[in-house]
mmCIF file of the N, C-alpha and C atoms, coordinates in Angstrom:
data_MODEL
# 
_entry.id   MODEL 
# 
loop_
_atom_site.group_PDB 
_atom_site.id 
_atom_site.type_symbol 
_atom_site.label_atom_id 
_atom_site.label_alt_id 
_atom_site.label_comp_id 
_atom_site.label_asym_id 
_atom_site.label_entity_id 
_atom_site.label_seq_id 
_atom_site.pdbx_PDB_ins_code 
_atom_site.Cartn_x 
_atom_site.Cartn_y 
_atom_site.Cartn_z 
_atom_site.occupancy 
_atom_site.B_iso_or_equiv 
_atom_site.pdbx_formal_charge 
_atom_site.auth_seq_id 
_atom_site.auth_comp_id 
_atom_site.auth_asym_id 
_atom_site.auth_atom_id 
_atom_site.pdbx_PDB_model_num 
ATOM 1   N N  . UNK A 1 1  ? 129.889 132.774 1.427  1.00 0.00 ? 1  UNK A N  1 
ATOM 2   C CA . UNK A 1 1  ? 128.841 131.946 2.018  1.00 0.00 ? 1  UNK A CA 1 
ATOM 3   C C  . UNK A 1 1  ? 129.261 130.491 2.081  1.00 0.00 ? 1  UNK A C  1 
ATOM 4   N N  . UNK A 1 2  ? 128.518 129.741 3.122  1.00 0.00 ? 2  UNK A N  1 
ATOM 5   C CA . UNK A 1 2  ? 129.074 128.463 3.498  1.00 0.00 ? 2  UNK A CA 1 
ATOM 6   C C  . UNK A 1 2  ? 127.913 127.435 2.286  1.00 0.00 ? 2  UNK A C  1 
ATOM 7   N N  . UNK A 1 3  ? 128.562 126.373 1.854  1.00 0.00 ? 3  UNK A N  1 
ATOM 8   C CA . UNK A 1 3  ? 127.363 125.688 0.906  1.00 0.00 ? 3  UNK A CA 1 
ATOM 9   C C  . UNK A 1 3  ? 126.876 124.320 2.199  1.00 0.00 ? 3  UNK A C  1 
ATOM 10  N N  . UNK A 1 4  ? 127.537 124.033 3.554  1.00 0.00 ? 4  UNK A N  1 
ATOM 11  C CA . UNK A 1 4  ? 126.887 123.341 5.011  1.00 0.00 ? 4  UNK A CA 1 
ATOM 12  C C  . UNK A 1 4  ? 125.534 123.855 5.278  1.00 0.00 ? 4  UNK A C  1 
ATOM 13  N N  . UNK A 1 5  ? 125.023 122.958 5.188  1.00 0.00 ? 5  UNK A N  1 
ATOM 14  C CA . UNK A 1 5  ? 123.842 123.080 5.766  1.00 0.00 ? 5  UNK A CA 1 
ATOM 15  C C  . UNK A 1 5  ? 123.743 123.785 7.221  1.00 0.00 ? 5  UNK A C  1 
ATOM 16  N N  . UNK A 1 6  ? 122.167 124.613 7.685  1.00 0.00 ? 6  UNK A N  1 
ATOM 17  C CA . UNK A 1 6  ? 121.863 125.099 9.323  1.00 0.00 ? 6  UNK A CA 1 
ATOM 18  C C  . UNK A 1 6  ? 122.119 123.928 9.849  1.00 0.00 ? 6  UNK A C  1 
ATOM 19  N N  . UNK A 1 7  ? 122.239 124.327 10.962 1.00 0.00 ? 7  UNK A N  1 
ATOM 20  C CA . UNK A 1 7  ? 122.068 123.379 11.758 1.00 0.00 ? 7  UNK A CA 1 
ATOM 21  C C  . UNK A 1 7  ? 120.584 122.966 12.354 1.00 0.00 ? 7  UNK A C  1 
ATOM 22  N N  . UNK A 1 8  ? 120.462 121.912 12.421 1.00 0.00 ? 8  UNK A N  1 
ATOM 23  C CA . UNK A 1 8  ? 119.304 121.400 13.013 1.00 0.00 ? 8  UNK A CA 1 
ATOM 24  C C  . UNK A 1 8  ? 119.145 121.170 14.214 1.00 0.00 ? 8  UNK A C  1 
ATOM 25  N N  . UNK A 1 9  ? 117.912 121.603 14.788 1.00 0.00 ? 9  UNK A N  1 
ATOM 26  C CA . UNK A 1 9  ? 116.936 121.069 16.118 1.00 0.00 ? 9  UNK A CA 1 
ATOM 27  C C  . UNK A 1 9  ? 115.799 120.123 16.178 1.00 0.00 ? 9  UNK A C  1 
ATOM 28  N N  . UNK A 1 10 ? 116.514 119.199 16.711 1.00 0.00 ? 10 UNK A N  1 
ATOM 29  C CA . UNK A 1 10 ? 115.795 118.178 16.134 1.00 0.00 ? 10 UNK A CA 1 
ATOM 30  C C  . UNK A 1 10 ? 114.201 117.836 17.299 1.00 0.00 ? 10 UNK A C  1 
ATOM 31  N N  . UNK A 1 11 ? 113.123 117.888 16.815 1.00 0.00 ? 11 UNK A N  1 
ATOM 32  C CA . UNK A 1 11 ? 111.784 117.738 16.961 1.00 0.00 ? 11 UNK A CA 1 
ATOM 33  C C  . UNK A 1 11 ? 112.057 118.893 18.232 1.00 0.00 ? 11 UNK A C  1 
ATOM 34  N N  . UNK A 1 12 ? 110.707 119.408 19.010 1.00 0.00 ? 12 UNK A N  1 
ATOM 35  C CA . UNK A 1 12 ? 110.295 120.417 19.829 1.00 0.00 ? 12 UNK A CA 1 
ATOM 36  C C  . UNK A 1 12 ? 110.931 120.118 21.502 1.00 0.00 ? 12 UNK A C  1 
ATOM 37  N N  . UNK A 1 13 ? 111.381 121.013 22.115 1.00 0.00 ? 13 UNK A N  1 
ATOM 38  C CA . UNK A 1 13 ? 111.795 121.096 23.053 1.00 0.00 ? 13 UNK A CA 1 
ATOM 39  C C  . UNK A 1 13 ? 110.988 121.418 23.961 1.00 0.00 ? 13 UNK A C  1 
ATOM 40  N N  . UNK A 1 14 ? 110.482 120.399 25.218 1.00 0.00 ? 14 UNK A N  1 
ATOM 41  C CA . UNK A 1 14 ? 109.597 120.713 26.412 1.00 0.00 ? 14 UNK A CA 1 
ATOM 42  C C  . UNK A 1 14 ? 110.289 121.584 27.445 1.00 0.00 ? 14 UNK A C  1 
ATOM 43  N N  . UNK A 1 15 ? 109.855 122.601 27.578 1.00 0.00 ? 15 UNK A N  1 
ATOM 44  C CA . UNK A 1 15 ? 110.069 123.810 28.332 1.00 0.00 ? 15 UNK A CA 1 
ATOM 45  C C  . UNK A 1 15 ? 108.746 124.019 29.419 1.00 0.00 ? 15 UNK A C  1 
ATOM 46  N N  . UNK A 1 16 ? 108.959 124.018 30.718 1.00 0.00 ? 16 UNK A N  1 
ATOM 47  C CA . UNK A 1 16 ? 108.157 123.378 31.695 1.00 0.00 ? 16 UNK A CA 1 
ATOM 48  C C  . UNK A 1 16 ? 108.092 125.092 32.103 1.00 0.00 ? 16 UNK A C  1 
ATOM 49  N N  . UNK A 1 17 ? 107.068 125.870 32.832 1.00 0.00 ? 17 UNK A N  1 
ATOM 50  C CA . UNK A 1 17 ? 107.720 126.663 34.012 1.00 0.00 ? 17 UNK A CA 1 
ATOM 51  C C  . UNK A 1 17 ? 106.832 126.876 35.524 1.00 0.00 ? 17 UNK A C  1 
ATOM 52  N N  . UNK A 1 18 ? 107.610 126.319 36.279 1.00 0.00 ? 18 UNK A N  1 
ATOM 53  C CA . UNK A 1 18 ? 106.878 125.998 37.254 1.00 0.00 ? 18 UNK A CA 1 
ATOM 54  C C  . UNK A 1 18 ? 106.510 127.266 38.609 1.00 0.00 ? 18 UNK A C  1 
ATOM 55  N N  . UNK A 1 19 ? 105.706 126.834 39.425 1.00 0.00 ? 19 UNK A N  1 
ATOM 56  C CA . UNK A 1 19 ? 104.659 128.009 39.862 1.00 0.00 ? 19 UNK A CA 1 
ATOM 57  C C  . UNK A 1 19 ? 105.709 128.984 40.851 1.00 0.00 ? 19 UNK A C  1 
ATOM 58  N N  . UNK A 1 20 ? 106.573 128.094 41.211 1.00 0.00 ? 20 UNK A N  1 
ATOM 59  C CA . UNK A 1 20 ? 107.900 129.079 42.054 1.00 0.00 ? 20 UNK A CA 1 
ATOM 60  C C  . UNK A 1 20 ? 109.119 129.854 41.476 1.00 0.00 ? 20 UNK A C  1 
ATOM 61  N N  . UNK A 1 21 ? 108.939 129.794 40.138 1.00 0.00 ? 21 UNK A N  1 
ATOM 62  C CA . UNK A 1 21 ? 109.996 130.393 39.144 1.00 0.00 ? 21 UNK A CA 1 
ATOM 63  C C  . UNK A 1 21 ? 110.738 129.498 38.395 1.00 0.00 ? 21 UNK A C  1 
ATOM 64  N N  . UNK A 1 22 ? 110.805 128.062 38.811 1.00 0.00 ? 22 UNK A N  1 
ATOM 65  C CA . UNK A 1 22 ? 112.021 127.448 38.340 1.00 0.00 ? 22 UNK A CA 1 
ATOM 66  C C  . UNK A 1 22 ? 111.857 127.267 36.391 1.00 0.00 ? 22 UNK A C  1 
ATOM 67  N N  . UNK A 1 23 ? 112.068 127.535 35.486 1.00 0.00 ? 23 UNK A N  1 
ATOM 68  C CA . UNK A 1 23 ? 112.058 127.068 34.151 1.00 0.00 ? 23 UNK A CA 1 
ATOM 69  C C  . UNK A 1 23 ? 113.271 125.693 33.918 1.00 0.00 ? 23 UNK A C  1 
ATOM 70  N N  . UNK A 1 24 ? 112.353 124.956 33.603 1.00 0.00 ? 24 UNK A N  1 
ATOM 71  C CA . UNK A 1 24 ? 112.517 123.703 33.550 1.00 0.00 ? 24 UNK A CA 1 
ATOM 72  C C  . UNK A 1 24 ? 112.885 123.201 31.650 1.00 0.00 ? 24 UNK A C  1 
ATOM 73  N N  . UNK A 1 25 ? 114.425 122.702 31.623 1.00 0.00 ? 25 UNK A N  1 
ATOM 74  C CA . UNK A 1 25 ? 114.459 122.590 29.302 1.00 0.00 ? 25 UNK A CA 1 
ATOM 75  C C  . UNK A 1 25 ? 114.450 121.042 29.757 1.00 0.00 ? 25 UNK A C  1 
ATOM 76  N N  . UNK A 1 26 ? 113.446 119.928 29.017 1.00 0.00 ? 26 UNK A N  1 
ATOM 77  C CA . UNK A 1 26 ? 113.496 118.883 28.808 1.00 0.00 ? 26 UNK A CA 1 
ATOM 78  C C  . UNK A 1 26 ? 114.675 118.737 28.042 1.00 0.00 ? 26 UNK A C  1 
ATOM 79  N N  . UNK A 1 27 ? 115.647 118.030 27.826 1.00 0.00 ? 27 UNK A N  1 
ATOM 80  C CA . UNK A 1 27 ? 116.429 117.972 26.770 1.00 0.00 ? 27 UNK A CA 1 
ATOM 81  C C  . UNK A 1 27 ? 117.754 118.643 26.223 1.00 0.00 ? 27 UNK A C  1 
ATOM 82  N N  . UNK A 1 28 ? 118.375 118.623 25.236 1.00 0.00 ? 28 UNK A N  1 
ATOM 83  C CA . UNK A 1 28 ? 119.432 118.849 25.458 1.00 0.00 ? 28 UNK A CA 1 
ATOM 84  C C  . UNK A 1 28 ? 119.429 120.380 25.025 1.00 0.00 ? 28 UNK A C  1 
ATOM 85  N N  . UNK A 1 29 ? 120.352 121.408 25.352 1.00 0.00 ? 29 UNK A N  1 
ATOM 86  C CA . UNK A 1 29 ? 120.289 122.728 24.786 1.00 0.00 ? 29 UNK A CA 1 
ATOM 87  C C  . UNK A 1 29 ? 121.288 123.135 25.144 1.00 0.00 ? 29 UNK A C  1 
ATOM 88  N N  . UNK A 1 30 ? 121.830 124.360 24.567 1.00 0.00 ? 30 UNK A N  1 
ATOM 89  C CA . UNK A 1 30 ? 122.814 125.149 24.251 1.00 0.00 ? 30 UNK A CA 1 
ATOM 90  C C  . UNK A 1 30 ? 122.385 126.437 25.353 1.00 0.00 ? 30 UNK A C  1 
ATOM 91  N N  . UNK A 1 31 ? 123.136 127.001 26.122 1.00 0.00 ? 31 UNK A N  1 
ATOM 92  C CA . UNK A 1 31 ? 122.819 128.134 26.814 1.00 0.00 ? 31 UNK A CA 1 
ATOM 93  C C  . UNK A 1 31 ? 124.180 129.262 26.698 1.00 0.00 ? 31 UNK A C  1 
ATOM 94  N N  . UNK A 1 32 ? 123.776 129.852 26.080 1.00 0.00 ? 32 UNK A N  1 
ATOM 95  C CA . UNK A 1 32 ? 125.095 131.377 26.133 1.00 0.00 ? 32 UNK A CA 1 
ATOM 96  C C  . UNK A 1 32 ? 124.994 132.394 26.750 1.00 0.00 ? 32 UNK A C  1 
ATOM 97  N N  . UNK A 1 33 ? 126.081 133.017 27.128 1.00 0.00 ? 33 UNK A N  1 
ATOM 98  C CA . UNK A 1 33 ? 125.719 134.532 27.538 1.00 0.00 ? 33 UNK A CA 1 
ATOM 99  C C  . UNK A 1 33 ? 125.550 135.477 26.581 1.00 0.00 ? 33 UNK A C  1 
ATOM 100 N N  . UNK A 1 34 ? 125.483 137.046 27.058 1.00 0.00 ? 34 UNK A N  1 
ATOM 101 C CA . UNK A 1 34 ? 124.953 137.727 25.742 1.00 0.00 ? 34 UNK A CA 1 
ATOM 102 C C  . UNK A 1 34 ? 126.043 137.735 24.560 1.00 0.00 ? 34 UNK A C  1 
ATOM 103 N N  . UNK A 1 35 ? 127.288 137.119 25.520 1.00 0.00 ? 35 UNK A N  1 
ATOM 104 C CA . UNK A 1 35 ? 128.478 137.627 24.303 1.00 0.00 ? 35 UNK A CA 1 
ATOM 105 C C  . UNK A 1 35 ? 128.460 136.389 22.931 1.00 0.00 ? 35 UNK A C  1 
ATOM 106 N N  . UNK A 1 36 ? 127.236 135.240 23.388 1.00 0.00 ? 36 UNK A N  1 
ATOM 107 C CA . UNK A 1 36 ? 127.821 133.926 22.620 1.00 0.00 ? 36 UNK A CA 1 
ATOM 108 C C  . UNK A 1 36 ? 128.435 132.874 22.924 1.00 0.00 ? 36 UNK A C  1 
ATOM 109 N N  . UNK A 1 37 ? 129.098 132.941 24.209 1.00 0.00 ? 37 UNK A N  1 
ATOM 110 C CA . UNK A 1 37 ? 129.516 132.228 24.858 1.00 0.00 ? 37 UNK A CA 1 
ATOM 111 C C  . UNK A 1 37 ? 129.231 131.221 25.516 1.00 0.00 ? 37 UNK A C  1 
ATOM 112 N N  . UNK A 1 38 ? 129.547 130.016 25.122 1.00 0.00 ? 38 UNK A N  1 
ATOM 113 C CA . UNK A 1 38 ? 128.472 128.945 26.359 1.00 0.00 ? 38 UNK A CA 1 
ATOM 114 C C  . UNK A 1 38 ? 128.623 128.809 27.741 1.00 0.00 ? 38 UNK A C  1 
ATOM 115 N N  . UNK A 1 39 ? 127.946 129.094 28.499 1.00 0.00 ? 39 UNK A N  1 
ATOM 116 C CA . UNK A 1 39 ? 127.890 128.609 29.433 1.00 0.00 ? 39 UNK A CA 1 
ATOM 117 C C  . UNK A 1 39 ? 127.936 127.065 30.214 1.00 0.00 ? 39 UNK A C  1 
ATOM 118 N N  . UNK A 1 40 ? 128.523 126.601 30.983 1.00 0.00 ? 40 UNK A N  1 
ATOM 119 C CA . UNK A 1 40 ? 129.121 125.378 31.470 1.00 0.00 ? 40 UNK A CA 1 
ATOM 120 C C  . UNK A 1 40 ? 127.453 124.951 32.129 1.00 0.00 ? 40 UNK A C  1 
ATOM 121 N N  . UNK A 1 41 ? 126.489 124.407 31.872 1.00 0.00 ? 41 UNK A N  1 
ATOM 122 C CA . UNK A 1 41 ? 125.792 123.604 32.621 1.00 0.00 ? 41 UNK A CA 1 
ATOM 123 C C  . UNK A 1 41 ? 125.610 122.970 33.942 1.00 0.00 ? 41 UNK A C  1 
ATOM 124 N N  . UNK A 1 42 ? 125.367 123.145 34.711 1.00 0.00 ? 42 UNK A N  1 
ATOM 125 C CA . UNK A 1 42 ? 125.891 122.225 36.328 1.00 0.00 ? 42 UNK A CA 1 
ATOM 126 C C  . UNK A 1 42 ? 124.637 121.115 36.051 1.00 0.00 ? 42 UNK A C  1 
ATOM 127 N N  . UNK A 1 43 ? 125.575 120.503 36.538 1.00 0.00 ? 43 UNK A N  1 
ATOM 128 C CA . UNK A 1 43 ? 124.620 118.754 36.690 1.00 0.00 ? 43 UNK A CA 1 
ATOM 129 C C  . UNK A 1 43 ? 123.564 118.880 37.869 1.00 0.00 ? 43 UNK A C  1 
ATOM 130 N N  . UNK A 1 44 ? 122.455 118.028 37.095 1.00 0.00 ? 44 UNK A N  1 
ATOM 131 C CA . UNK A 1 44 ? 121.517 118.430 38.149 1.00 0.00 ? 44 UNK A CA 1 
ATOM 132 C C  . UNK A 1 44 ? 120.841 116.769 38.349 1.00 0.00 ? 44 UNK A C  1 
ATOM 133 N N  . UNK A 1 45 ? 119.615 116.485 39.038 1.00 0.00 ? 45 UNK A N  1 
ATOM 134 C CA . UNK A 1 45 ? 119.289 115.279 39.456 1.00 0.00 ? 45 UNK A CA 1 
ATOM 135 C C  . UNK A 1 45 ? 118.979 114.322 38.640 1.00 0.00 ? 45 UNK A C  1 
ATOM 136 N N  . UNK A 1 46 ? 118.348 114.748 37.294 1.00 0.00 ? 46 UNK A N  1 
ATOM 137 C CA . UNK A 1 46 ? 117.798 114.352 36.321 1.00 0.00 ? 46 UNK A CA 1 
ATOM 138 C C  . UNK A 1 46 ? 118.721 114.310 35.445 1.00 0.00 ? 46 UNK A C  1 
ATOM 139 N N  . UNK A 1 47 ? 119.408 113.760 34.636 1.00 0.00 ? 47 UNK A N  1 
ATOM 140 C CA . UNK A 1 47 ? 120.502 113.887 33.549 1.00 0.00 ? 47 UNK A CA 1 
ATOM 141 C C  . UNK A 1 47 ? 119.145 114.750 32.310 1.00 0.00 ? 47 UNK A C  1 
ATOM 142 N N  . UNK A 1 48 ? 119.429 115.295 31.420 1.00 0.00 ? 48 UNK A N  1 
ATOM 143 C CA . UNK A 1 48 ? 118.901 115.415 30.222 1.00 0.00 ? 48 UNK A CA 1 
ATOM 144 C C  . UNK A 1 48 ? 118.020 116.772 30.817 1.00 0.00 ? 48 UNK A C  1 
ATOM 145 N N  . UNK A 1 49 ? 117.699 117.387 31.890 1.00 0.00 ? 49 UNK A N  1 
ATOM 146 C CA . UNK A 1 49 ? 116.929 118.335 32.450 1.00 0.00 ? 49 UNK A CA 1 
ATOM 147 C C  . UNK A 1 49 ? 117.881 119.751 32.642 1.00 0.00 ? 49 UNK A C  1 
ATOM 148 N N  . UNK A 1 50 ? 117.696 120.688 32.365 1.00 0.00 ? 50 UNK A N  1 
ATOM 149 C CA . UNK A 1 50 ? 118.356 121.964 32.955 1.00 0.00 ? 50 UNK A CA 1 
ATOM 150 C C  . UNK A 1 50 ? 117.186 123.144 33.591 1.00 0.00 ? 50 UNK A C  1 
ATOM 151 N N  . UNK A 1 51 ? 117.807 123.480 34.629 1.00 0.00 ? 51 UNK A N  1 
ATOM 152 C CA . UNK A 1 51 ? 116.495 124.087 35.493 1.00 0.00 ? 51 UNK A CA 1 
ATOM 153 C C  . UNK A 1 51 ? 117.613 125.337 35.834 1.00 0.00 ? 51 UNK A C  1 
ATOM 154 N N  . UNK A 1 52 ? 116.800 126.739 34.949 1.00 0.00 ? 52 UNK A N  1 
ATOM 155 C CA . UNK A 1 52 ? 116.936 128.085 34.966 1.00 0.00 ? 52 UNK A CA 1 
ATOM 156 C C  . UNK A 1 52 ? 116.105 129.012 36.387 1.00 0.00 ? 52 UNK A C  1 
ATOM 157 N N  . UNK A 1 53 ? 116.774 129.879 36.697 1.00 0.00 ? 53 UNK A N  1 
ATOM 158 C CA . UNK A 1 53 ? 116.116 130.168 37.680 1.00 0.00 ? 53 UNK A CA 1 
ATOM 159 C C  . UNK A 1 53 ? 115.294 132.004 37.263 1.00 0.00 ? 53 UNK A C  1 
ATOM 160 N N  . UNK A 1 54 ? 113.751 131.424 37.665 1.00 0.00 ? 54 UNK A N  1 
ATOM 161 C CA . UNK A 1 54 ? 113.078 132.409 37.444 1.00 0.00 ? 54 UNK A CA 1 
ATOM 162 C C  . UNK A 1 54 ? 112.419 133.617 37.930 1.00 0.00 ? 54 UNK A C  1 
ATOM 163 N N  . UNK A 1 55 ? 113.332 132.865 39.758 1.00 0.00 ? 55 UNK A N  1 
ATOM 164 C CA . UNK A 1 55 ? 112.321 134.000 41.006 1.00 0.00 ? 55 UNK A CA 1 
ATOM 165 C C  . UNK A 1 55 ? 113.387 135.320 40.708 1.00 0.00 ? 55 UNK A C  1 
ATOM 166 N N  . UNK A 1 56 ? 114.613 134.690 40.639 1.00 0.00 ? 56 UNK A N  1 
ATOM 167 C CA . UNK A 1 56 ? 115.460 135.775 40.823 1.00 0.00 ? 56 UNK A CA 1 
ATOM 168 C C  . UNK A 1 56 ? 116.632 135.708 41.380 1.00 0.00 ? 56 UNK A C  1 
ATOM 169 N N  . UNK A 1 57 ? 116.304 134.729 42.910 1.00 0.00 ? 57 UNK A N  1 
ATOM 170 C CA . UNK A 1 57 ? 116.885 134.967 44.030 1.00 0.00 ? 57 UNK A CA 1 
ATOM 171 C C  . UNK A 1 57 ? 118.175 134.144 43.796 1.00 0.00 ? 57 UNK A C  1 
ATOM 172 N N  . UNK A 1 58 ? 118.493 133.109 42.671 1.00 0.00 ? 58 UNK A N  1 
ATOM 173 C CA . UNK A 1 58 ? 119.819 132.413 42.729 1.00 0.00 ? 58 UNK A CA 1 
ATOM 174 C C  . UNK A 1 58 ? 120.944 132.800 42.631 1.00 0.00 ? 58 UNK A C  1 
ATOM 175 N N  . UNK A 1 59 ? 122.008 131.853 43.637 1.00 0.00 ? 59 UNK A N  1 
ATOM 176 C CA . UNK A 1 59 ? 123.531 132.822 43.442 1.00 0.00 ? 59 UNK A CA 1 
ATOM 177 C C  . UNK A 1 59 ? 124.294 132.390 42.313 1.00 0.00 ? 59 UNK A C  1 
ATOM 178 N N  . UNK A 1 60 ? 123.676 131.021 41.212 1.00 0.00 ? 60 UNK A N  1 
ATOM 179 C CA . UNK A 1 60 ? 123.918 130.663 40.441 1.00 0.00 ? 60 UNK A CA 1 
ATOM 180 C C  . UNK A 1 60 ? 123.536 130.813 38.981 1.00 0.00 ? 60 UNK A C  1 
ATOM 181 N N  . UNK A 1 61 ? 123.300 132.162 38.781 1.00 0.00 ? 61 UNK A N  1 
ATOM 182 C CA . UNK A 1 61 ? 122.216 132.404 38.024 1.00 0.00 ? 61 UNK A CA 1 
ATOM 183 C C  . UNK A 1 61 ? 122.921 132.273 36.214 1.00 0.00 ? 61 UNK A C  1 
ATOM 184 N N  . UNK A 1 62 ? 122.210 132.046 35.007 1.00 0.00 ? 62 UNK A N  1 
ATOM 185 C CA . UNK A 1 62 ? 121.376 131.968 35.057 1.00 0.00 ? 62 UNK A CA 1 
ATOM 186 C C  . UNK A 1 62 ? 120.291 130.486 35.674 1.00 0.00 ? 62 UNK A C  1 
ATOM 187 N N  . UNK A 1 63 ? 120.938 129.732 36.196 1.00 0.00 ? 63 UNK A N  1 
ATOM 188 C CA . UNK A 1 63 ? 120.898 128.742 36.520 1.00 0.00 ? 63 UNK A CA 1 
ATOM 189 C C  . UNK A 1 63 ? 119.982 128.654 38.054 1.00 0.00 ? 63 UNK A C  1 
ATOM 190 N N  . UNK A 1 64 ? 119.338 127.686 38.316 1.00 0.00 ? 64 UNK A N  1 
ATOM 191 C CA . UNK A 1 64 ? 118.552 127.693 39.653 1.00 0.00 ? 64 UNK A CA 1 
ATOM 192 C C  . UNK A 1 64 ? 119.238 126.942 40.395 1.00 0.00 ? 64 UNK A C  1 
ATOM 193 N N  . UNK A 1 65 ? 119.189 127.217 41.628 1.00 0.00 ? 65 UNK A N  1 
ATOM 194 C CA . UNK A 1 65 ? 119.437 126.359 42.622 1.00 0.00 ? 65 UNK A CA 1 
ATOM 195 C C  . UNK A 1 65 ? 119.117 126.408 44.048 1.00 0.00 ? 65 UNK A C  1 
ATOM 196 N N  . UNK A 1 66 ? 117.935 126.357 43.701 1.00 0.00 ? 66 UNK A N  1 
ATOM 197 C CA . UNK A 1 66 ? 117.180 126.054 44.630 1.00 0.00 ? 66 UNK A CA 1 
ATOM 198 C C  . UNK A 1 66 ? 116.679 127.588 45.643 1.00 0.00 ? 66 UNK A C  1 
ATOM 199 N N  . UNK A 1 67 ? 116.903 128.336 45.599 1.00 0.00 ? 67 UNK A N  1 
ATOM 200 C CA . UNK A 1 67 ? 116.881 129.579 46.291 1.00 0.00 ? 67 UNK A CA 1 
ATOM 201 C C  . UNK A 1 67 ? 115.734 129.588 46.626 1.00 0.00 ? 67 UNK A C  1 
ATOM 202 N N  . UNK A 1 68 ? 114.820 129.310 45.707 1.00 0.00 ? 68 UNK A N  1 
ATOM 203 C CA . UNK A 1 68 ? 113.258 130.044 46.201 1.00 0.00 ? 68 UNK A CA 1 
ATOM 204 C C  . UNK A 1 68 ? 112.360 128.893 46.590 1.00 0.00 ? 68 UNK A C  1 
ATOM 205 N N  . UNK A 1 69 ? 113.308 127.774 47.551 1.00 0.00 ? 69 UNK A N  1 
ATOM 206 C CA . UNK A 1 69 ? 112.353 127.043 48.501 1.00 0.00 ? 69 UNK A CA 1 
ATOM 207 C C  . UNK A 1 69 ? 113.019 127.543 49.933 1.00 0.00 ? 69 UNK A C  1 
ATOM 208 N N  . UNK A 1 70 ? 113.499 129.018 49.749 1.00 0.00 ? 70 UNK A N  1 
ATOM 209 C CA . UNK A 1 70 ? 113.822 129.252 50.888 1.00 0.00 ? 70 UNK A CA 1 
ATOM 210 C C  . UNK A 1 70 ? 113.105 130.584 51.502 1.00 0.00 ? 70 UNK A C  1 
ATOM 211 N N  . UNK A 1 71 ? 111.733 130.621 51.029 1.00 0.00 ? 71 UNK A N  1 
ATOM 212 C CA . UNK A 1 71 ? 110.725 131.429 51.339 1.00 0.00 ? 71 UNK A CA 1 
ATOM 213 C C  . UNK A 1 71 ? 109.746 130.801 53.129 1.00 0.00 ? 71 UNK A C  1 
# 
């Protein structure tokens, strides 16, 4: 066993989800695949924002981009 402390998250993370699918992380976060692996982030308009896509339809998934303002 390690005697290092968990790691910490520091105060609550605003998690938005908006009415067209998009899930919206205020803040900074960690995103992996199932293996553990991180995933590379794409920069988006907002620095500090990551926007997941929830309709479905993205070719960037898990990531949004924009797909489902193309209804």
């Amino acid at each position: 066993m390690s005697d290092s402390p968990p790691e910490q998250i520091p105060g609550p993370i605003l998690i938005t989800v908006k009415p067209k699918g998009t899930i919206v992380i205020h803040g900074a976060a960690r995103i992996e695949d199932v293996e553990g692996n991180p995933l590379i982030i794409p920069t988006f308009k907002q620095p500090g924002v990551i926007k997941l896509c929830g309709c479905g339809r993205s070719a960037n998934k898990p990531f949004c981009d924009g797909s489902h303002k193309k209804e």
